[in-house]
DSSP file (Angstrom, degrees, kcal/mol; ACC not computed):
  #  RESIDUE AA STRUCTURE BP1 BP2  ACC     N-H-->O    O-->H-N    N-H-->O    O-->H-N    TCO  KAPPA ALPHA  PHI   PSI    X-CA   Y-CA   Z-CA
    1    1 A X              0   0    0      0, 0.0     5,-0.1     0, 0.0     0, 0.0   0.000 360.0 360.0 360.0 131.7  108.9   65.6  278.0
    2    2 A X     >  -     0   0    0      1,-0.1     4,-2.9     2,-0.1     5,-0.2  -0.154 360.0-118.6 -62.2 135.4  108.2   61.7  278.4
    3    3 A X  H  > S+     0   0    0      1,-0.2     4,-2.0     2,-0.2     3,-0.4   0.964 113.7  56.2 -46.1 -55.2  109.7   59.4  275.9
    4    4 A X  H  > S+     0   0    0      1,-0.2     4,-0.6     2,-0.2    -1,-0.2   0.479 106.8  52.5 -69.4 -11.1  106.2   58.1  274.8
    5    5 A X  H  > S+     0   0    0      2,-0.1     4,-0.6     3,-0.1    -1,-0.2   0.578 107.9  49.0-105.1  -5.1  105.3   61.7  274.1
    6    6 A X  H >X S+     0   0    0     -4,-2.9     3,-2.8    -3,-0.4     4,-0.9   0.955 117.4  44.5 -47.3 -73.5  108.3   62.2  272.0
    7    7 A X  H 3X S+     0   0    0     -4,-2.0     4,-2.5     1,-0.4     3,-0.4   0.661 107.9  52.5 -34.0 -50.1  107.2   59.0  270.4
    8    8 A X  H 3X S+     0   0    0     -4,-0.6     4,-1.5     2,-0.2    -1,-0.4   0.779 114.5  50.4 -76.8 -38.5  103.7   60.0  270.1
    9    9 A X  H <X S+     0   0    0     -3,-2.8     4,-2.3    -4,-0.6    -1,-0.2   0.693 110.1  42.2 -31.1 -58.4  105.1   63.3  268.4
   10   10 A X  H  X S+     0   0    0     -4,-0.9     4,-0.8    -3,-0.4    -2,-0.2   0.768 116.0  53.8-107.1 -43.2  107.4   61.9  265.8
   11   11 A X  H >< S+     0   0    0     -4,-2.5     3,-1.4    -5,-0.2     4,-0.3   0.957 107.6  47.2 -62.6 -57.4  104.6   59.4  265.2
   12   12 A X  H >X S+     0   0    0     -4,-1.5     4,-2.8     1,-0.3     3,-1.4   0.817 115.7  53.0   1.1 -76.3  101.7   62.3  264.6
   13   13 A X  H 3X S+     0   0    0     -4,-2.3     4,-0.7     1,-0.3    -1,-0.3   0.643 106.2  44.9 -44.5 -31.9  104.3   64.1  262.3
   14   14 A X  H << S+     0   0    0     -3,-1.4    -1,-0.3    -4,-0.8    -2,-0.2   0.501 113.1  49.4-114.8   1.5  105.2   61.5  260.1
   15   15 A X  H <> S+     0   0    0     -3,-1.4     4,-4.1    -4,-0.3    -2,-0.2   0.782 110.6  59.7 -82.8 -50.9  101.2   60.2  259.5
   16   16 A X  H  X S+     0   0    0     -4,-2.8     4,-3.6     1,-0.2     5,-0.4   0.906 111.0  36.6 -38.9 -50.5  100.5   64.1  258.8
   17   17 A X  H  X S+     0   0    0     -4,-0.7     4,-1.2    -5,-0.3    -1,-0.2   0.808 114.7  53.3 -94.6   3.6  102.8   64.1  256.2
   18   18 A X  H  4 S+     0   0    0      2,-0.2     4,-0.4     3,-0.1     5,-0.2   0.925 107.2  53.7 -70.6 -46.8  102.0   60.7  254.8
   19   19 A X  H >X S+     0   0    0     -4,-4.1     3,-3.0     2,-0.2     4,-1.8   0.970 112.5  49.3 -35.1 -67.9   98.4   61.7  254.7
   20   20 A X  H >X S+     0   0    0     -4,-3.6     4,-3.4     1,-0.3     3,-0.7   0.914 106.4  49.0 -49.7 -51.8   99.6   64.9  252.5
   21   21 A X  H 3X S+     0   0    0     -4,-1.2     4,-1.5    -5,-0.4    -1,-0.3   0.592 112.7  46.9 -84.7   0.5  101.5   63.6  250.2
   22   22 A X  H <4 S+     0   0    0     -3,-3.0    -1,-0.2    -4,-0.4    -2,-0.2   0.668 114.5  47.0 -90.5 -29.5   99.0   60.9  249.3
   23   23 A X  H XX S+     0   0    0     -4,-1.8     3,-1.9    -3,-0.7     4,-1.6   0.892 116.7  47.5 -68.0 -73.8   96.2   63.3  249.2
   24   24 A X  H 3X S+     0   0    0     -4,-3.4     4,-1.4     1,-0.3     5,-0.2   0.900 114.1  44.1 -63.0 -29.8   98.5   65.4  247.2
   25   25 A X  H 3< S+     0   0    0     -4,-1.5     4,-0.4    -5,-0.2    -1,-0.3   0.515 111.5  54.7 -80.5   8.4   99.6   62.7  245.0
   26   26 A X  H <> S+     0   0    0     -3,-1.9     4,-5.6     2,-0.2     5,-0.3   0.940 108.8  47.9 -70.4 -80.1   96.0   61.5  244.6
   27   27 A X  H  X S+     0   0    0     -4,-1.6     4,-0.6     1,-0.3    -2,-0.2   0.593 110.3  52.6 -45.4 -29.4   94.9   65.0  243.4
   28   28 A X  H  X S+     0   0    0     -4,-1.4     4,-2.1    -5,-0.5    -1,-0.3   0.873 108.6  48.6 -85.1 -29.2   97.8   65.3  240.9
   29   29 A X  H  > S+     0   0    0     -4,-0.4     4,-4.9     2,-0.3     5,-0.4   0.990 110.5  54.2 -56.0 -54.0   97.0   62.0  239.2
   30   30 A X  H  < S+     0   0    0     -4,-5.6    -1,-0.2     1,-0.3    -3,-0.2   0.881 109.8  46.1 -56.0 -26.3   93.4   63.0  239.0
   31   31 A X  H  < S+     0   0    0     -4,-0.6    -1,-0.3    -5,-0.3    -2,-0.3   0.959 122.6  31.0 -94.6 -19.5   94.1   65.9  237.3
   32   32 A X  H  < S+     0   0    0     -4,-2.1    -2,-0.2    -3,-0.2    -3,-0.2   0.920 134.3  29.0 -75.5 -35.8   96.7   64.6  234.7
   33   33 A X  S  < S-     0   0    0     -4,-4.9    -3,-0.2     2,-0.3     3,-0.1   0.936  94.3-129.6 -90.5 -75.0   95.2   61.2  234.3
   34   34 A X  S    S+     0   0    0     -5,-0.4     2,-0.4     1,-0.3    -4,-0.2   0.167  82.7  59.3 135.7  -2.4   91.5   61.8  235.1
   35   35 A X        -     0   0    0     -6,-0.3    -1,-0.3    -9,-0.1    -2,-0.3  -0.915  55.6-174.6-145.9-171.9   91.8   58.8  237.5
   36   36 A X        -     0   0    0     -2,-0.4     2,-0.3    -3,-0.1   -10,-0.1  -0.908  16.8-137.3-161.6-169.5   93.4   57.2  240.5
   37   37 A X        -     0   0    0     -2,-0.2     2,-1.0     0, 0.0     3,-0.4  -0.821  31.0-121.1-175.6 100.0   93.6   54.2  242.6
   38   38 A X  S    S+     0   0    0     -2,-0.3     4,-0.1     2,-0.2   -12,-0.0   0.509 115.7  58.8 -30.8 -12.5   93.7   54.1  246.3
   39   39 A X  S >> S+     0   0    0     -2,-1.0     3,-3.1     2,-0.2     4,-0.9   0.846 103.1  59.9 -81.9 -80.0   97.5   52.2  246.1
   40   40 A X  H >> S+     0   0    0     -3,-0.4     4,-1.4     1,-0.4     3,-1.3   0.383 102.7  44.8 -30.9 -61.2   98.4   55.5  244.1
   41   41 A X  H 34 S+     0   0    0     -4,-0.3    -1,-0.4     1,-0.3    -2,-0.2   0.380 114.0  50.1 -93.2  -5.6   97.5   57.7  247.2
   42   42 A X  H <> S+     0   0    0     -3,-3.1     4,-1.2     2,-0.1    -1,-0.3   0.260 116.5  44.2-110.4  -9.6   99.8   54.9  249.9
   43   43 A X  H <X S+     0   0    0     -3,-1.3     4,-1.5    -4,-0.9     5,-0.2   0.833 110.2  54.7 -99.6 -30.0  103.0   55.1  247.3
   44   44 A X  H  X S+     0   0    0     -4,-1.4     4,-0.6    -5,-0.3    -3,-0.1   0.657 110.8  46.1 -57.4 -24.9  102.1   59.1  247.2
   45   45 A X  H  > S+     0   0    0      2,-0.2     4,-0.9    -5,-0.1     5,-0.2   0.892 113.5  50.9-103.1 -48.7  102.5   58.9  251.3
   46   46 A X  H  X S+     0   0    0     -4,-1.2     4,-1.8     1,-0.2     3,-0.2   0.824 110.3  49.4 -31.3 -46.7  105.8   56.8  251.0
   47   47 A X  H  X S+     0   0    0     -4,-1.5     4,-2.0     1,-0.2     5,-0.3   0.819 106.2  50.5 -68.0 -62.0  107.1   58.9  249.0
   48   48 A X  H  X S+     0   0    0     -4,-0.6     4,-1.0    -5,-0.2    -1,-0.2   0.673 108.8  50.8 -66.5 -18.1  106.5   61.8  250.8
   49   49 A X  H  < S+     0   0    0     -4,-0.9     4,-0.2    -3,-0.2    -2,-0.2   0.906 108.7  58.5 -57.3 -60.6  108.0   60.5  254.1
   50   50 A X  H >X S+     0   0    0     -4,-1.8     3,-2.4     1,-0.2     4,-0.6   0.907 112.7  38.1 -53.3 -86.7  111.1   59.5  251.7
   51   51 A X  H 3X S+     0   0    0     -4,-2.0     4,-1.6     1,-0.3    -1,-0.2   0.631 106.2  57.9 -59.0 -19.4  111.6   63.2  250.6
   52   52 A X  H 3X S+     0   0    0     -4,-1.0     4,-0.6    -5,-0.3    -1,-0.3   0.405 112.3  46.1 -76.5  12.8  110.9   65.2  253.6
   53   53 A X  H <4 S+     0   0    0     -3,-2.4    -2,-0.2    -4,-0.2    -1,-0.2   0.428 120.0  42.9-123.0   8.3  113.9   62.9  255.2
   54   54 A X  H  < S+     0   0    0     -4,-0.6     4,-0.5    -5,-0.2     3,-0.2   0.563 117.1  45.9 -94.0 -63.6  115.9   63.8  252.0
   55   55 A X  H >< S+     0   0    0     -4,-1.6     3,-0.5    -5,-0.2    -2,-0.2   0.937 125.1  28.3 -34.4 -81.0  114.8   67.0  252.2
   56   56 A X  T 3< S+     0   0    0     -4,-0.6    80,-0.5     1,-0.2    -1,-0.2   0.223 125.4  37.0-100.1 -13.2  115.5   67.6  256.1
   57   57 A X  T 3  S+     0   0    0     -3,-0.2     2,-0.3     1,-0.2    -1,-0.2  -0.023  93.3  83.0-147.5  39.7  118.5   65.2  256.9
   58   58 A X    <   -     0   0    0     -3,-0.5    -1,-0.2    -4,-0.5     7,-0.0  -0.900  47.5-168.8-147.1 134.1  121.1   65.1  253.7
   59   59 A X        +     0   0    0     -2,-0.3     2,-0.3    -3,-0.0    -4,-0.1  -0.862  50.8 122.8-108.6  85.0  123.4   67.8  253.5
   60   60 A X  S    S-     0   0    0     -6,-0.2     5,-0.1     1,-0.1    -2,-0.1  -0.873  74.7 -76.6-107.1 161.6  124.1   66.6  250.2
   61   61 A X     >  -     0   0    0     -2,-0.3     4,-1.2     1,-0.1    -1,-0.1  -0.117  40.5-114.5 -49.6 131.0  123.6   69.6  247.1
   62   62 A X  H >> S+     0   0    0      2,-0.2     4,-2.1     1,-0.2     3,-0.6   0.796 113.5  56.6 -36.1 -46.6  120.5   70.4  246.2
   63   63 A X  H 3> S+     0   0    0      1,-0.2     4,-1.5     2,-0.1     3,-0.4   0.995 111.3  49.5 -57.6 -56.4  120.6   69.1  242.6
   64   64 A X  H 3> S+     0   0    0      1,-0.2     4,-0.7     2,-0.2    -2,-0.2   0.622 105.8  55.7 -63.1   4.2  121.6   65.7  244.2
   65   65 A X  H <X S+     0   0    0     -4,-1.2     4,-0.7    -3,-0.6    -1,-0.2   0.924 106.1  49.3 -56.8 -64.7  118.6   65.9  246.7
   66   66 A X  H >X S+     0   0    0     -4,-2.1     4,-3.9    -3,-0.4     3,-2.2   0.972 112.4  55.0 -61.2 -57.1  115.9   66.3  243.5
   67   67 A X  H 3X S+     0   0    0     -4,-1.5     4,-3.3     1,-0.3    -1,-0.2   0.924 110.4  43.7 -29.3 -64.9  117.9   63.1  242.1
   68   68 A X  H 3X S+     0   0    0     -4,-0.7     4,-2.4     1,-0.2    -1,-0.3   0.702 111.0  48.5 -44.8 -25.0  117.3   61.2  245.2
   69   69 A X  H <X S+     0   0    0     -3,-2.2     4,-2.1    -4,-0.7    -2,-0.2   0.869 113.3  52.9-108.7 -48.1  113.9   62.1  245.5
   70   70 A X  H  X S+     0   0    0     -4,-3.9     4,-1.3     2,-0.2     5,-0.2   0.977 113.8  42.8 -14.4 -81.8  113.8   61.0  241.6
   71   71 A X  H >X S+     0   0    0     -4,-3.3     3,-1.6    -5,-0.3     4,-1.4   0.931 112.4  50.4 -58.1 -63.6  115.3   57.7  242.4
   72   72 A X  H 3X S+     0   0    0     -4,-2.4     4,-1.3     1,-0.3    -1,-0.2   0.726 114.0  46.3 -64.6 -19.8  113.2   57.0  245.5
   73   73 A X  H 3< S+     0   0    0     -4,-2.1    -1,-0.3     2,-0.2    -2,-0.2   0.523 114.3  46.2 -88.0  -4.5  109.8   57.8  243.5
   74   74 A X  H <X S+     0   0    0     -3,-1.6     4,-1.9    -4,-1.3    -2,-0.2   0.646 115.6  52.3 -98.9 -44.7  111.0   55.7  240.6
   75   75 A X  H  X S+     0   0    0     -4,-1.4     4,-1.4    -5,-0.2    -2,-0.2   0.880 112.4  39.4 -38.8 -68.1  111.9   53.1  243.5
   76   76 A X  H  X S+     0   0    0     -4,-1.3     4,-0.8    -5,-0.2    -1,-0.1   0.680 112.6  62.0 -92.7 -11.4  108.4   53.0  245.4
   77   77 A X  H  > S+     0   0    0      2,-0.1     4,-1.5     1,-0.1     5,-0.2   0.862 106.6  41.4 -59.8 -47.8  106.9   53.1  242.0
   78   78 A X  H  < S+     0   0    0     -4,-1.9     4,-0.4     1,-0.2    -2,-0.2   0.658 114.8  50.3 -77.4  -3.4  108.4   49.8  241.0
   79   79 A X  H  X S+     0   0    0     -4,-1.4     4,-0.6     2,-0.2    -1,-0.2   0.756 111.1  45.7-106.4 -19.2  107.8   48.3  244.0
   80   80 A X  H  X S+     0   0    0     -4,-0.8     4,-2.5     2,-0.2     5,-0.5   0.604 110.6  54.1 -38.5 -39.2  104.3   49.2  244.2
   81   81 A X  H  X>S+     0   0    0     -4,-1.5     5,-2.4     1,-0.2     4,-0.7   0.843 108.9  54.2 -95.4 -30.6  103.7   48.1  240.3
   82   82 A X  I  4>S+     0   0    0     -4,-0.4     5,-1.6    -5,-0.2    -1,-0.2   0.785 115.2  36.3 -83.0 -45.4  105.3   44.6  241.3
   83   83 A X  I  <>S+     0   0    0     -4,-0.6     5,-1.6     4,-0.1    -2,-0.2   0.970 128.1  32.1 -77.4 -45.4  102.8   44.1  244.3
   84   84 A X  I  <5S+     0   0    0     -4,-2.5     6,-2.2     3,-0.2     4,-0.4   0.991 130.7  28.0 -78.4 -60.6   99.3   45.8  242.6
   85   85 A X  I  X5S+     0   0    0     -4,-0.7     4,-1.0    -5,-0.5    -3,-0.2   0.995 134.1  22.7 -87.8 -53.5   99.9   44.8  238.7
   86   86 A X  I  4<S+     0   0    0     -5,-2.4    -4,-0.1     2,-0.1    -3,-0.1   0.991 135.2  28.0 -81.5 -46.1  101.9   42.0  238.5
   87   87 A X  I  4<S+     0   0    0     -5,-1.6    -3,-0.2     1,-0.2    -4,-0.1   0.918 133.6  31.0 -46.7 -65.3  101.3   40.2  242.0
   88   88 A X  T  4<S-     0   0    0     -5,-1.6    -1,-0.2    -4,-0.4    -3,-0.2   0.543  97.1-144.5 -62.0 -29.8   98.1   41.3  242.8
   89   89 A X     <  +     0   0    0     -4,-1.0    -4,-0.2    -7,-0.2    -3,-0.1   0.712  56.9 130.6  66.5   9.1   97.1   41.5  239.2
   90   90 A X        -     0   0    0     -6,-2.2    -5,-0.2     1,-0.0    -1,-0.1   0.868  55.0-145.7 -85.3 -32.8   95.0   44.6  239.6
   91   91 A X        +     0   0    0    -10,-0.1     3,-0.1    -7,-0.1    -6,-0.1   0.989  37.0 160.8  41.8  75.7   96.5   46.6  236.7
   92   92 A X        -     0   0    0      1,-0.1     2,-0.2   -11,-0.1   -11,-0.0   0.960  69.3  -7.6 -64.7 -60.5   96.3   49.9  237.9
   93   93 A X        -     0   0    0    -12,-0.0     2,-0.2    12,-0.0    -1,-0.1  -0.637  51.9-167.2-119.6 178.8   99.1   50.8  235.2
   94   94 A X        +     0   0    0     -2,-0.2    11,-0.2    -3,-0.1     3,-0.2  -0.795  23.9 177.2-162.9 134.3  101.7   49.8  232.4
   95   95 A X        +     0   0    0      9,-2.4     6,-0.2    -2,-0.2     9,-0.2  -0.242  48.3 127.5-105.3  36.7  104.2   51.2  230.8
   96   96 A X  S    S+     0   0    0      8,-0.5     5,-0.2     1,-0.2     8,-0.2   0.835  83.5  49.4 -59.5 -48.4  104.6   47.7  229.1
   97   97 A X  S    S+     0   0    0     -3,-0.2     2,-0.3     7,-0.1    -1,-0.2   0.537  95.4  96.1 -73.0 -20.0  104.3   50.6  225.4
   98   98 A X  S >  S-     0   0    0     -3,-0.1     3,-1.7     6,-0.1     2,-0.2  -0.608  80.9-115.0-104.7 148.5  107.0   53.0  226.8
   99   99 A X  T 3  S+     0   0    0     -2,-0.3    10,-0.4     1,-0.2     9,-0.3  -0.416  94.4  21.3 -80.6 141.9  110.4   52.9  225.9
  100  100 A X  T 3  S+     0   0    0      1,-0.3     8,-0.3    -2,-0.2    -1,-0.2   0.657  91.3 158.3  85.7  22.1  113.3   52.0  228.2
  101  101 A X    <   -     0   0    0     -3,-1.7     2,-0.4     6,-0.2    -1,-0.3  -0.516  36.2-147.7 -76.4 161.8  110.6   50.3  230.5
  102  102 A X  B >> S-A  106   0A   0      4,-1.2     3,-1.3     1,-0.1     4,-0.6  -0.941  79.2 -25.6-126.7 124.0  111.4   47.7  233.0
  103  103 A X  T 34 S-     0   0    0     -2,-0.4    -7,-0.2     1,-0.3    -1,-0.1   0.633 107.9 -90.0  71.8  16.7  108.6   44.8  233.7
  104  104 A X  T 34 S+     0   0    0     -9,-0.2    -9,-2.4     2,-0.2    -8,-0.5   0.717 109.9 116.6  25.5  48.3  106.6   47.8  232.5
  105  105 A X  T <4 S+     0   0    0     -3,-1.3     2,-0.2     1,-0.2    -2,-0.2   0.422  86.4   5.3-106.4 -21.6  106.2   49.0  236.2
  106  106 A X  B  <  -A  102   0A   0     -4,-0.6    -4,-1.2    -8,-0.1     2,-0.4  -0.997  68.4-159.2-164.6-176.6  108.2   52.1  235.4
  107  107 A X    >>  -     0   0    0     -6,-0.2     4,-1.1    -2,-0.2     3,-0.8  -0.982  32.5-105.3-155.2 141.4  109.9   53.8  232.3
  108  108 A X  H 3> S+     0   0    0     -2,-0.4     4,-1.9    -8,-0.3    -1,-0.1   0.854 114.5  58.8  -0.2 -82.3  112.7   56.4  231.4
  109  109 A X  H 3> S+     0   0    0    -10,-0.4     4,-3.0     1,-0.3    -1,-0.2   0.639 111.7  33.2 -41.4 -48.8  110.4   58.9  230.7
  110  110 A X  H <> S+     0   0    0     -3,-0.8     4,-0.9     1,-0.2    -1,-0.3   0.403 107.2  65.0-102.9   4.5  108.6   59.1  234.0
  111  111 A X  H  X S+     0   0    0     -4,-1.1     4,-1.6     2,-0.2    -2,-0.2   0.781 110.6  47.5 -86.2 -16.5  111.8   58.2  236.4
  112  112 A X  H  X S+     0   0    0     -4,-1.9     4,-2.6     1,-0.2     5,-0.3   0.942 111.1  49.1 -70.3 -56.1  112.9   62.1  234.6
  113  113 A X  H  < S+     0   0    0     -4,-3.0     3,-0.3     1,-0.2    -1,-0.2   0.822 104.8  53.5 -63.2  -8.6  109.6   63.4  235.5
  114  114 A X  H >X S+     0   0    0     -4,-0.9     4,-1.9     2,-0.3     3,-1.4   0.877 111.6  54.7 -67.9 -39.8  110.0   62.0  239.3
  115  115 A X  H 3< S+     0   0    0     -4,-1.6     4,-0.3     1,-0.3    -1,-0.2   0.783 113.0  35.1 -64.8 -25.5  113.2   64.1  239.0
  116  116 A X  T 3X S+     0   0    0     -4,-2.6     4,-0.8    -3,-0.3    -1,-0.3   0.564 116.2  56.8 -95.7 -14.9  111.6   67.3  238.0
  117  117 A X  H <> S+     0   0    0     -3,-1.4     4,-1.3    -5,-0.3    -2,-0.2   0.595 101.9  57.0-106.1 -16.6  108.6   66.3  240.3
  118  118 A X  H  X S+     0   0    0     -4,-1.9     4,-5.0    -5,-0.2     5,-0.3   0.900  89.3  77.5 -71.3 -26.0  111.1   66.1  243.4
  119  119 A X  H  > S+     0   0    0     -4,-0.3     4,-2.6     2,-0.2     5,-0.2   0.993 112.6  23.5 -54.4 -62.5  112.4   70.0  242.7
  120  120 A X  H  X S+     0   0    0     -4,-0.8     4,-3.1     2,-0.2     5,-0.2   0.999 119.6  60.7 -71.8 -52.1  109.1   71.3  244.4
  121  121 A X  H  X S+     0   0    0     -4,-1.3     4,-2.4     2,-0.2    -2,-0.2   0.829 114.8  38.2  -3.9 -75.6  108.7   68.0  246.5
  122  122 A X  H  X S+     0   0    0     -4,-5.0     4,-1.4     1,-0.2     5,-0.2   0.947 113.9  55.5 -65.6 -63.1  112.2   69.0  248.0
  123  123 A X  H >X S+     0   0    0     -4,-2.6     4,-1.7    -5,-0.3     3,-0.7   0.917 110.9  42.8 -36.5 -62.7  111.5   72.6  248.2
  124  124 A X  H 3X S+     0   0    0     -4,-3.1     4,-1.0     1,-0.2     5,-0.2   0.987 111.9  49.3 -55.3 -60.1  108.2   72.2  250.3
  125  125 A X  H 3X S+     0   0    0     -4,-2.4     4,-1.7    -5,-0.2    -1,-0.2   0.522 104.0  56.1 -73.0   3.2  109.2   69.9  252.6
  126  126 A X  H <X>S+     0   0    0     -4,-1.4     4,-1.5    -3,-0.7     5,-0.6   0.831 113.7  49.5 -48.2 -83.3  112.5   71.8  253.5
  127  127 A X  H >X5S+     0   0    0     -4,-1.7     4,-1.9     1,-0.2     3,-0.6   0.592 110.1  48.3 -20.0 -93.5  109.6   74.6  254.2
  128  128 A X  H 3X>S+     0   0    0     -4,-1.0     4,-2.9     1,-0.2     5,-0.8   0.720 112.5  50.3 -15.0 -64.2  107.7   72.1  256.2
  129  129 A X  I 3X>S+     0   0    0     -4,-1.7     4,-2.8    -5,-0.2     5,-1.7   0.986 118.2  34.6 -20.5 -75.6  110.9   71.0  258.3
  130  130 A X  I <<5S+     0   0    0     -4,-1.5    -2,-0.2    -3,-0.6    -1,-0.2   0.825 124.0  51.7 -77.8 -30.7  112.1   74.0  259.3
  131  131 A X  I  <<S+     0   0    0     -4,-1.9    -1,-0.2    -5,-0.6    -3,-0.2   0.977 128.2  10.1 -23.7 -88.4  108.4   75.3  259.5
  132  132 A X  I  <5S+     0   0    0     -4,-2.9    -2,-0.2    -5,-0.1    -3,-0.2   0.464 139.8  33.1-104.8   7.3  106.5   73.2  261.4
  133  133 A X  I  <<S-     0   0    0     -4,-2.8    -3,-0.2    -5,-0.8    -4,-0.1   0.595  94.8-121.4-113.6 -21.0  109.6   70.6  263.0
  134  134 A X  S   <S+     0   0    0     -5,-1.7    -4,-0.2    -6,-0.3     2,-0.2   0.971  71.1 134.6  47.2  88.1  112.2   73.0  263.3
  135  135 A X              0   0    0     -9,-0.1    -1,-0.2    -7,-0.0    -2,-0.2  -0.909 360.0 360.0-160.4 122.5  114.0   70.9  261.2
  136  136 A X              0   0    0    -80,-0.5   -79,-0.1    -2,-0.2   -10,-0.1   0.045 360.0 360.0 136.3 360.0  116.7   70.8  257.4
């Protein structure tokens, strides 16, 4: 196999699963919030890159996987809420009300749920690896 059809490969793979996970984080927003915001569904695809390579290339313990994948969705939240709300000024969200926020781009409360939202996160995209990459 040619390098540039490696390339073409590994590129293909990693669009697939950006797509999903933006889609999928799209579709969860809508159904807890009742809306969504087209950034929401490009931090949903980051994100999902982030934990299938957390997922598929740390052999660290599982609980410290779901952490990571915590911390990197807490991560690409605040750096997202820093370009759209304050930069951008669109004011998708705020947790400016919720306690233990910071710049009120992200909050305690929801860096715990990232952690609990990484358990299946990590779990699927192990599946996926080893599925469809032969891969974690």
């Amino acid at each position: 196999m040619t390098l540039l059809k490696l390339h073409m490969i590994k590129t293909l793979k990693y669009a697939g699963i950006f797509k999903s996970g933006g889609l999928v984080y799209g579709a969860l927003e809508l159904a807890f919030r009742g809306r969504t915001h087209w950034t929401m569904m490009l931090a949903g695809g980051v994100c999902a890159i982030f934990l299938y390579l957390i997922a598929t290339k740390s052999r660290e313990a599982l609980w410290k996987k779901w952490i990571m994948g915590g911390a990197v969705i807490t991560t690409v939240e605040f750096v997202t809420g820093i370009v759209v709300n304050i930069v951008l000024g669109w004011n998708v969200w705020s947790y400016a009300n919720s306690w233990a926020n910071l710049f009120g781009q992200i909050c305690l409360l929801f860096s715990l749920l990232w952690v609990g939202l990484s358990i299946p996160g990590i779990w699927v995209m192990t599946l996926v690896g080893r599925r469809f990459f032969k891969e974690g």
